[in-house]
C-alpha positions in Angstrom: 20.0 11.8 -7.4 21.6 8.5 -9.2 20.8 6.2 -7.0 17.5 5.7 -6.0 16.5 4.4 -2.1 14.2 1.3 -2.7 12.5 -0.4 -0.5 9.4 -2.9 -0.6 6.4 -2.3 0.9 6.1 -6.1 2.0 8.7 -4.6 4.3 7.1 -2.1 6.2 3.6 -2.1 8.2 2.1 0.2 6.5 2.0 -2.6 3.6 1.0 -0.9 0.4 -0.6 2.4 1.7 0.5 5.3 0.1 2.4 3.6 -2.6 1.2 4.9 -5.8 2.4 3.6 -9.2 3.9 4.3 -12.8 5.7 7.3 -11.3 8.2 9.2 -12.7 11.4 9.9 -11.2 13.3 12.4 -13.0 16.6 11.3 -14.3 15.5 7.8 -14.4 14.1 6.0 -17.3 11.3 4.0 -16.0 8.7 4.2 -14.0 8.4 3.4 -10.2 6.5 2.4 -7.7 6.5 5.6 -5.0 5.4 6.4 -1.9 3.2 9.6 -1.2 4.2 12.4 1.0 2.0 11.1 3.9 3.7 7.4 3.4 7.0 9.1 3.1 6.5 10.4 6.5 5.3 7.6 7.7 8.3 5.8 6.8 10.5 8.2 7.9 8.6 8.0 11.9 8.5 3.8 11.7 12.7 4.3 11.0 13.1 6.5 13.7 14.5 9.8 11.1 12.5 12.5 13.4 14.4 15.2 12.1 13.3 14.7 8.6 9.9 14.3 9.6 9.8 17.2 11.9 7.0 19.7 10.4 4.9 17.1 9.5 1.8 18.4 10.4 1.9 22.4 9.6 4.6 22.2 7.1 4.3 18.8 4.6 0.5 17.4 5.3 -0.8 20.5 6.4 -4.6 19.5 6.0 -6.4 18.2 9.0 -8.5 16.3 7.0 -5.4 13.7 7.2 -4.8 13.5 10.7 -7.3 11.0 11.9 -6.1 8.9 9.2 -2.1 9.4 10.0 -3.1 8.6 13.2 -4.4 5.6 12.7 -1.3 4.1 10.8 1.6 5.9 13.8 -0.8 3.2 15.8 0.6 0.0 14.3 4.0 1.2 15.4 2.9 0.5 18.8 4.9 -2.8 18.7 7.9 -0.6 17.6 10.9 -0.5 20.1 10.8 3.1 19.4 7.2 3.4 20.1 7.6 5.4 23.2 9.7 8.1 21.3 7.4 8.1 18.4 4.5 9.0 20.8 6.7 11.8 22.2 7.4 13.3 18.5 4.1 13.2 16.9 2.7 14.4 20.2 5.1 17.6 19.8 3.8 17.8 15.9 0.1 17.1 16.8 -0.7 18.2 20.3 -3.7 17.5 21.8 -5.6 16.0 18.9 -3.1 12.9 19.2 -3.3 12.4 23.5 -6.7 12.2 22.7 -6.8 9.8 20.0 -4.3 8.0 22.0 -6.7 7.9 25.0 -9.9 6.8 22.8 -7.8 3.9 21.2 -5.3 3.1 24.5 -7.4 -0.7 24.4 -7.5 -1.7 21.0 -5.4 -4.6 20.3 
């Protein structure tokens, strides 16, 4: 890869979660600030890539010690125009677990 996708995390909701830094990118002289796989996937749901970040669950996380935390950051997408369709994908990815998070945190603001 020459070019490199940057993007700051002032940007994005998630602020700095997930970013971790002084990480090498191979090819590239310096170091970077990069974002783990979890924030990856994150950012990849909040832009609306689904296909990427189908298989998040059983195939990239795959630790369930995760998922009340991913939960918690897909919830401040629910300002997101897409928020209906991300509900719809993680719910496919998560099942259950997520309608019931969903339910337990439908009043928070």
């Amino acid at each position: 890869m020459e070019n490199l996708t940057i993007r700051e995390p002032d940007d994005s909701v998630f602020g700095i979660y997930g970013i971790e830094d002084n990480s090498f990118v191979p090819n590239h002289p310096d170091t970077y600030k990069i974002a783990n796989h979890i924030r990856a996937l994150l950012d990849l749901v909040s832009e609306g890539n689904f296909g990427y970040a189908q298989g998040m669950n059983k195939d990239f996380i795959c630790n369930n010690k995760y998922t009340e935390e991913v939960f918690s950051k897909l919830l401040l997408l629910r300002t997101s125009h897409m928020w209906e369709k991300i509900k719809g994908v993680i719910g496919k990815e998560y099942g259950v677990a997520w309608l019931r998070f969903l339910q337990n945190h439908e009043n928070e603001p």
